[in-house]
C-alpha positions, -999 to +999 in steps of 0.1 A: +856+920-559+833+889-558+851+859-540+870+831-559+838+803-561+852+776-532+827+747-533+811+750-498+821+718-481+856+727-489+851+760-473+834+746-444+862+721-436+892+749-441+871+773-418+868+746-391+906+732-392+924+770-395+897+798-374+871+776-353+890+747-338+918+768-329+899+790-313+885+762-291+915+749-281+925+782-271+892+791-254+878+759-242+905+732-244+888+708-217+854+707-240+846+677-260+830+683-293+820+674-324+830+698-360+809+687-386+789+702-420+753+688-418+719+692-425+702+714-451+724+736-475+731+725-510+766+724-503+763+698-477+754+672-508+778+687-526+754+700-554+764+733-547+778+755-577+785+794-581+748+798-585+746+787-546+767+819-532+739+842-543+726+838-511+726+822-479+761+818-484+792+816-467+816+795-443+796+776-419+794+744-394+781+725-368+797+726-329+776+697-316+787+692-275+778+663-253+750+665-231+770+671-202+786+703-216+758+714-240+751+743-208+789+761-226+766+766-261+761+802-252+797+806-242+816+791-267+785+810-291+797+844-279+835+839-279+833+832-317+812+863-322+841+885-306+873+864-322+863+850-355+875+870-386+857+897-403+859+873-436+876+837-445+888+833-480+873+861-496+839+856-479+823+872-452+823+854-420+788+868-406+760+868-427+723+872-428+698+843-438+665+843-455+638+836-436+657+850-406+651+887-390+678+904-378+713+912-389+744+891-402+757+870-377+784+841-376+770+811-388+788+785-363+763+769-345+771+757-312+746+733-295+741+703-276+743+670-297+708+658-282+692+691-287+703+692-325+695+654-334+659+660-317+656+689-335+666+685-370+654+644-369+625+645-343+643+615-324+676+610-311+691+578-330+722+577-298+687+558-287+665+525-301+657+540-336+623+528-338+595+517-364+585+554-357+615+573-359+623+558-394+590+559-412+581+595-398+612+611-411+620+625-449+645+609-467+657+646-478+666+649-433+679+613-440+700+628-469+714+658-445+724+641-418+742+611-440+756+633-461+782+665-456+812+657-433+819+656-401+855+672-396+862+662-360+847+642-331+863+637-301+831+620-282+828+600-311+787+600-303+779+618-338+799+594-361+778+568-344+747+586-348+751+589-384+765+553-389+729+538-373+709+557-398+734+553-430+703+534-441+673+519-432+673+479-415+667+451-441+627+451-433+621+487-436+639+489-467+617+463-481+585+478-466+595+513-482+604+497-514+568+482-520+556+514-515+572+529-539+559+503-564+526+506-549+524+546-561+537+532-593+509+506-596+481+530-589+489+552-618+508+536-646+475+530-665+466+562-662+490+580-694+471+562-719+436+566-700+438+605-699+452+606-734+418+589-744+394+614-735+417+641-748+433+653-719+471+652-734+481+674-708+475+653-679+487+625-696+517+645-696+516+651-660+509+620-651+537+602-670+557+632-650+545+618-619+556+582-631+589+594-640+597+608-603+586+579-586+606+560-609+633+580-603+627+578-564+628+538-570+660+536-582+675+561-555+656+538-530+669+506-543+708+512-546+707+527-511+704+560-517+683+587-498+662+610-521+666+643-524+635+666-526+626+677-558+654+705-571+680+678-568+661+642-572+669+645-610+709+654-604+710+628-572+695+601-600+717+606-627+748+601-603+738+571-600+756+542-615+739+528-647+711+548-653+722+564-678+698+546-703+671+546-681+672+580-683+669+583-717+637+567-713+620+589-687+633+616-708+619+607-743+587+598-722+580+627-707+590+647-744+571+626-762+540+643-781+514+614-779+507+588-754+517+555-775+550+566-779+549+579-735+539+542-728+562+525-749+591+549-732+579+544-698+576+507-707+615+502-714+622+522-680+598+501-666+612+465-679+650+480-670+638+487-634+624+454-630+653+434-636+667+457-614+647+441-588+655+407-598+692+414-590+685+426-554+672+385-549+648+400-518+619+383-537+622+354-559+622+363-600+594+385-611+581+387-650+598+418-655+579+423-688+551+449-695+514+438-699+479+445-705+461+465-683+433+439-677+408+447-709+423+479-716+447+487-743+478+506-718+507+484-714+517+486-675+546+464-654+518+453-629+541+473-600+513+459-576+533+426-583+563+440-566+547+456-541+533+426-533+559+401-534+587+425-515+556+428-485+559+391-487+591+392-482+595+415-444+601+394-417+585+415-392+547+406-387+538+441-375+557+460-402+542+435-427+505+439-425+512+479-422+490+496-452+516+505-483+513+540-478+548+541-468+576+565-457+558+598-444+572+614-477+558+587-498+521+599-486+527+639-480+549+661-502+540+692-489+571+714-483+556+733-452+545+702-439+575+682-444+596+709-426+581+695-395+593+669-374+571+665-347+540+672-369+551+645-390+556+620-362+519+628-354+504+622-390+530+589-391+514+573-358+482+577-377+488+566-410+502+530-393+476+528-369+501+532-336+490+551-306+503+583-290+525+581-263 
């Protein structure tokens, strides 16, 4: 019989307080660790559903060691494999994992806590979080390691870890904000331009396109990491107060001719700039739509915004960067994206700063 549906955070933290810790405290009582649900997994956002037991599935954490006892890994790794149950409500406790050969296994992973941040961040944020460190990484690894729970930590050193990248500081919030408007700004005109020459279906996409990075915007601006793209739309419409907004992007994108996209988009548009306004980081902006110089497409002018929040980062360096942004503001490939050090090489380029 299938297995009563246990949202997987739940399971996680009942597997970790009734099987795995007491099995550490029998086993390795003098080792310091940390218990915690992070990273990728549906379940750690808690977006999961029955759907998500399909595959991939199944009670699972994090055993994150200090530095100084991350050489126990393998140990405490093989005295799970020969203790932990055969199954934990309903559920079997060793399972297999696309992507990964081989045959089902415990999913408890025990390593050490620098090891793990380097690995699923590229950078260890115990450290200086640099300029680096927080434009080169995605928001969705942002998302995972904010998000989930951490059930116990005795160190203490991943609750701080997670607490210094809860969200970005003032100026690169500012700096990642305009460049979100700036990717706005380059293609709001561009619904009503396609439409022209009879392309309806890219006017579609593109007012698609719009939509997302709308969507990304808000996210952005109430503090919010974004997720990538199966769960941007269900991480936007938690959010407070958008449920009209998304009206708008919704009508817009449905919409069978380009007048009525523009005047759709328009409202969001309008909605999101006052939006702005409330944040006070710039002083007021028009937050009415206008002409597109001599053309007839009504845009915001996001360039404005853009613009005006660059104006606005106190950091010279960070300031007079290009507005390409966030490495996943300027590459969306999911390959790519997947990894870290990769990305930290393509970041050092995009702001002009040199290996080393």
């Amino acid at each position: 019989m299938a297995a009563t549906y246990i949202p997987g955070l739940r399971l996680a933290r009942e597997f970790c307080a009734t099987v795995v810790r007491p099995l550490l405290a029998e086993h390795f009582p003098q080792v310091p660790y940390a218990a915690a649900l992070l990273g990728p997994g549906s379940e750690v956002a808690g977006f999961d559903s029955q759907r998500s037991t399909d595959h991939d599935w199944g009670p699972r954490l994090q055993i994150l060691l200090t530095d100084g006892d991350a050489a126990q890994a393998g140990a405490i790794t093989a005295m799970l494999a020969s203790t932990l149950p055969a199954s934990f409500r309903g559920y079997p406790v060793a399972f297999p994992v696309t992507g990964e050969p081989g045959t089902a296994r415990h999913r408890v992973k025990v390593a050490g806590l620098g090891t793990w941040l380097t690995g699923h961040l590229g950078f260890d944020p115990r450290r200086e979080v640099t300029r680096l460190d927080w434009l080169a990484i995605p928001t969705q690894r942002l998302a995972e390691f904010t998000a989930g729970e951490v059930f116990h930590d005795g160190p203490g050193e991943l609750t701080r870890a997670r607490a210094d990248l809860a969200w970005y500081p003032r100026d690169v919030w500012l700096y990642v904000l305009a460049c979100q408007w700036q990717r706005i700004g380059q293609e709001e005109a561009f619904p009503g331009r396609c439409a022209e020459v009879g392309d309806d279906l890219g006017s579609v996409i593109v007012t698609g396109r719009l939509a997302r990075d709308l969507m990304r915007l808000c996210l952005l601006m109430q503090q919010r990491y974004p997720p990538y793209s199966k769960w941007l739309g269900t991480a936007f419409a938690r959010l407070p107060g958008t449920a009209g907004l998304g009206a708008s992007l919704t009508a817009a994108i449905s919409a069978g001719d380009w007048r009525a996209r523009e005047q759709h988009m328009g409202q969001g548009y309008e909605t999101v700039a006052a939006w702005h306004n409330e944040l006070g980081f710039t002083p007021p902006l028009d937050t009415r739509v206008r002409g597109f110089y001599e053309r007839p497409y009504q845009v915001i002018g996001a360039s404005r915004f853009a613009e005006a929040l660059r104006e606005a980062i106190t950091d010279p360096q960070l300031r007079h960067l290009p507005l390409t942004g966030a490495i996943d503001q300027f590459i969306d490939s999911t390959d790519t994206l997947g990894r870290v050090d990769f990305l930290r090489v393509c970041t050092r380029a995009a702001i002009g700063e040199p290996s080393g």
